[in-house]
Structure formats: structure tokens, C-alpha cells
C-alpha positions in Angstrom: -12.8 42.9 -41.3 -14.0 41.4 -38.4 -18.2 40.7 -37.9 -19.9 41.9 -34.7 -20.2 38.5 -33.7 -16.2 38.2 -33.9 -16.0 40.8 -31.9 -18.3 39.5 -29.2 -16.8 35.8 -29.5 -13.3 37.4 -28.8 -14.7 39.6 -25.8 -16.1 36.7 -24.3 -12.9 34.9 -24.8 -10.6 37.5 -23.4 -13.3 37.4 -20.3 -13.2 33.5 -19.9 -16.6 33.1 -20.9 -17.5 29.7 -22.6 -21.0 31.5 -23.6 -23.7 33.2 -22.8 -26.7 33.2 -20.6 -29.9 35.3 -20.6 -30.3 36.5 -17.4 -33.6 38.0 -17.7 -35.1 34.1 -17.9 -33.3 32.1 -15.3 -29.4 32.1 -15.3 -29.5 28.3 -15.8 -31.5 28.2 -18.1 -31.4 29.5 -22.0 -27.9 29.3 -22.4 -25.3 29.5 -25.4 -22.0 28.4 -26.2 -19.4 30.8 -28.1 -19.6 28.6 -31.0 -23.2 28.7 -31.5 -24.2 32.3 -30.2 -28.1 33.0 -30.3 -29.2 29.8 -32.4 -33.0 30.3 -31.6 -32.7 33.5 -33.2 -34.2 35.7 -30.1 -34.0 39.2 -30.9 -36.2 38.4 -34.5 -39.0 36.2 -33.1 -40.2 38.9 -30.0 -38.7 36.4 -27.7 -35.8 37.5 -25.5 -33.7 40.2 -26.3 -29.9 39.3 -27.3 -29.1 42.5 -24.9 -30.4 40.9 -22.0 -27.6 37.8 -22.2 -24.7 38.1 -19.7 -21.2 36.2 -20.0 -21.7 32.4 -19.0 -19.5 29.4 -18.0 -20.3 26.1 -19.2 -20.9 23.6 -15.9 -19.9 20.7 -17.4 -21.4 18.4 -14.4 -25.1 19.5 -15.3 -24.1 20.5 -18.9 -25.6 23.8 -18.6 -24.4 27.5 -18.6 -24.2 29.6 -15.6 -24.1 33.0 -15.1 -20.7 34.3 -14.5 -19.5 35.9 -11.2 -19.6 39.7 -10.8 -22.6 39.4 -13.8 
């Protein structure tokens, strides 16, 4: 049976994501990649919420994730 987090990892896939980005913070800034989704565990600490993170691609020229079009 598949996690939560598999399911999210393969929605994110089938998008064309390479991560994710909280968009509540700045869009270049705290950013994930699909194999390490929410490391700083955000949603236990009273930090950001994991709902507020939008579908990302990974610049690889600045090495940072960017919100996605139409996010």
C-alpha cells in the first residue's frame, strides 16, 4: 500500500515537478526536492505549514526551486 508521501511524490511526478516550494515565504526560497520532501519538519515545529507548498522546478543555474507556472 502506498504512503501519503508516495502518493504526493507520484503527483508531483506526473505534474513535472522536481519539488516543492512554499509559496507563502518567497517562491525562491524554502524549497524541496521530491526525494527529500519537508526535511525541516515544518508542519511539527509551528513553522510553515506543509499545505502552503506549491509544485516547484529545480533551476539548476541558481540551484534553487521555483515556483511552477500556473501555481
Amino acid at each position: 500500500m502506498k504512503t501519503a508521501k508516495d502518493l504526493l511524490i507520484s503527483g508531483l511526478k506526473a505534474m513535472g515537478a522536481d519539488g516543492l516550494v512554499n509559496g507563502e515565504i518567497d517562491s525562491d526560497g524554502c524549497g524541496c526536492g521530491i526525494d527529500d520532501l519537508a526535511p525541516c519538519c515544518c508542519c511539527l515545529d509551528g513553522g510553515m505549514n506543509l499545505d502552503d507548498c506549491k509544485a516547484a522546478k529545480l533551476n539548476k543555474e541558481d540551484g534553487l526551486y521555483h515556483l511552477m507556472e500556473g501555481q
